[in-house]
C-alpha positions as CSV (number, residue, x, y, z in Angstrom):
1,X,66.0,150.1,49.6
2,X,62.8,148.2,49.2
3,X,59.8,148.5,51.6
4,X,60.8,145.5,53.8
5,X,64.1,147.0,54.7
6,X,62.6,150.5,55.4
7,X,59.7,148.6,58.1
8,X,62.7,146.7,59.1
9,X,65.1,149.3,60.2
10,X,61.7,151.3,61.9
11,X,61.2,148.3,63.6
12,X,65.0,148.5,64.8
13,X,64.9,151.7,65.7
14,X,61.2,151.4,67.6
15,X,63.0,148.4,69.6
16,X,66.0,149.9,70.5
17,X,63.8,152.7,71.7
18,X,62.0,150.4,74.0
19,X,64.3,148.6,75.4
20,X,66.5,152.0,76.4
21,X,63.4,153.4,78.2
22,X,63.1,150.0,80.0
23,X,66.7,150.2,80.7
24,X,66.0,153.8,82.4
25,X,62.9,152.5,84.2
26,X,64.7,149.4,85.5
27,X,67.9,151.1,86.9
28,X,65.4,153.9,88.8
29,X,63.3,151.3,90.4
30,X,66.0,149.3,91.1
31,X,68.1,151.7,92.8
32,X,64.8,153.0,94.7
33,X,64.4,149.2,95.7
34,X,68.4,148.8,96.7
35,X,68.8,146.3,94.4
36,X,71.6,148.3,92.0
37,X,75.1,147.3,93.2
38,X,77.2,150.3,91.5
39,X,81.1,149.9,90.6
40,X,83.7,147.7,89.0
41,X,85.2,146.4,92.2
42,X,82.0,146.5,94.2
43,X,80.0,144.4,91.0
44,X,83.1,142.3,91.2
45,X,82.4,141.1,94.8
46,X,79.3,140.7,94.5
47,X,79.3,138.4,91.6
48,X,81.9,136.5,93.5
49,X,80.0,136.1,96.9
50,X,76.6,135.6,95.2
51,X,76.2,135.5,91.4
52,X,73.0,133.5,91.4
53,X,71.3,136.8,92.8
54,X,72.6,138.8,89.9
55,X,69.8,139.0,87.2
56,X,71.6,141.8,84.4
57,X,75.0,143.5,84.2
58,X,75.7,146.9,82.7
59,X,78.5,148.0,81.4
60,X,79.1,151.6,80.8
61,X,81.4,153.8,78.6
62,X,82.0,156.6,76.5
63,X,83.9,157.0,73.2
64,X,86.7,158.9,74.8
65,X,87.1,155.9,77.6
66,X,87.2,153.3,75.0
67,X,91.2,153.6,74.9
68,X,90.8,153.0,78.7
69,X,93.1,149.8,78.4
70,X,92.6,149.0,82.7
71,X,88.9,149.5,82.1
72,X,88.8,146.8,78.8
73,X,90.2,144.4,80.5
74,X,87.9,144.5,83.5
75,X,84.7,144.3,81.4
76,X,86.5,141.4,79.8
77,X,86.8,139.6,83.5
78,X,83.3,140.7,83.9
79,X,81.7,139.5,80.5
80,X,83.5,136.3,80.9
81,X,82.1,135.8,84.4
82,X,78.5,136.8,83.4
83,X,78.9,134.5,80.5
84,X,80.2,131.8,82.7
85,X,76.9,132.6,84.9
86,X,74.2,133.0,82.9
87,X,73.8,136.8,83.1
88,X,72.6,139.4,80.8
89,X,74.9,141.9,79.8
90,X,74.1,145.3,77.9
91,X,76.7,147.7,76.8
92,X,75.3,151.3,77.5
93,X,77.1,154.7,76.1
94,X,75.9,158.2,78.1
95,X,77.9,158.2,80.9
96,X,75.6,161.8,81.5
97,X,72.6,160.4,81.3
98,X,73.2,157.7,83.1
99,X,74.5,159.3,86.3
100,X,71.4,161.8,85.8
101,X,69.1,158.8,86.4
102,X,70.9,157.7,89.4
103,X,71.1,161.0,90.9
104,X,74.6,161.3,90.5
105,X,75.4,165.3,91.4
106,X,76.4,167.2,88.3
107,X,79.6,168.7,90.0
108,X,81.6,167.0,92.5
109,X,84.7,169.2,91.8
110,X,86.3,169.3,95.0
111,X,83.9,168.1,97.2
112,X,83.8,164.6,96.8
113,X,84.7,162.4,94.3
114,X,82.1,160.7,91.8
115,X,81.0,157.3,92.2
116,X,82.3,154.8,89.6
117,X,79.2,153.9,87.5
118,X,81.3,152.0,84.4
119,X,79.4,148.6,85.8
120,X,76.1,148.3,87.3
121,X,74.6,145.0,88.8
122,X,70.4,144.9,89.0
123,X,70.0,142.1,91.7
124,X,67.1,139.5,92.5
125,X,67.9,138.2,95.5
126,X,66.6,134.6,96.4
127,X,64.0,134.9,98.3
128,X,62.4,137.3,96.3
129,X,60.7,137.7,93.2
130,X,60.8,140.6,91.8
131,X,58.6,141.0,88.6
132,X,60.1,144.7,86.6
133,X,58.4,145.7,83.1
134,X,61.7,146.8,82.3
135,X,63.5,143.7,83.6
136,X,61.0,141.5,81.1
137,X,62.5,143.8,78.1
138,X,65.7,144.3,79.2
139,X,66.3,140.3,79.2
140,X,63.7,139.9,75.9
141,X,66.2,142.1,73.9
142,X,69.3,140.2,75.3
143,X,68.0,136.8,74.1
144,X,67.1,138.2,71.2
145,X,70.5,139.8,70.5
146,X,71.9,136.5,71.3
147,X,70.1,134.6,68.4
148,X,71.9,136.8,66.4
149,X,75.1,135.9,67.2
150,X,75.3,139.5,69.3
151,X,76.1,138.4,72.5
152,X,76.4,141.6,74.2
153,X,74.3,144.1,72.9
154,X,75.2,148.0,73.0
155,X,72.1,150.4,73.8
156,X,72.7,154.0,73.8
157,X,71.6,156.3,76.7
158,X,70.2,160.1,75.3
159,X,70.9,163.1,77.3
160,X,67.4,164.8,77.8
């Protein structure tokens, strides 16, 4: 490996870094702002009602859901509409650490049942203008991804 490709890959690894931590900061700000539309079927109205206000979409799953064929080919539907809209999208893994961030409770056996958090919306609405840090580096990294040819890019989420 020469000494371009070793600064390169620390570059990588330094970005993906940065735009994981802006991930986490822009899901807790947006969810303490109620902008963070949670759920397949509740993303799904919203984006039908009013995708213009819809400024990144999240799509969540573990390894062991991957075989989740129902699940596939909603976050096909989805990707195709965000696409179609002009959207981001990042694939996320750590389904843990992502329901940590938005307070999810670490037990619901029995009491109630856990909230669906495989697709998340971050919203803008109109007549706002919401200015995030992690919004900015969030949708940096999606452009970038999509000059090279990665046109949803995958960001893992570390349990702490």
């Amino acid at each position: 490996m020469t000494l371009e490709e070793l600064v390169a890959c620390d570059n990588a690894a330094q970005k993906m870094q940065t735009v994981t931590a802006a991930v986490e900061e822009l899901l807790v700000a947006a969810q303490r702002q109620d902008r963070l539309t949670v759920g397949v079927y509740e993303s799904a109205k919203l984006m039908n009602v009013d995708p213009d206000s819809v400024v990144l979409c999240l799509l969540a799953i573990d390894e062991e859901e991957e075989d989740d064929i129902a699940l596939q080919i909603h976050f096909t539907l989805i990707q195709s509409f965000c696409c179609d809209n002009d959207i981001n999208i990042v694939r996320v893994s750590g389904m843990q650490r992502l329901a940590q961030l938005l307070g999810e409770p670490a037990d619901t056996q029995g009491t109630t049942e856990a909230r669906d958090l495989h697709c998340l919306l971050v919203t803008n609405p109109h007549t706002d203008t919401w200015k995030s840090h992690g919004l900015v580096e969030v949708a940096s990294y999606c452009e970038e991804s999509r000059g090279n040819n990665q046109w949803v890019p995958y960001i893992s989420l570390q349990e702490r």
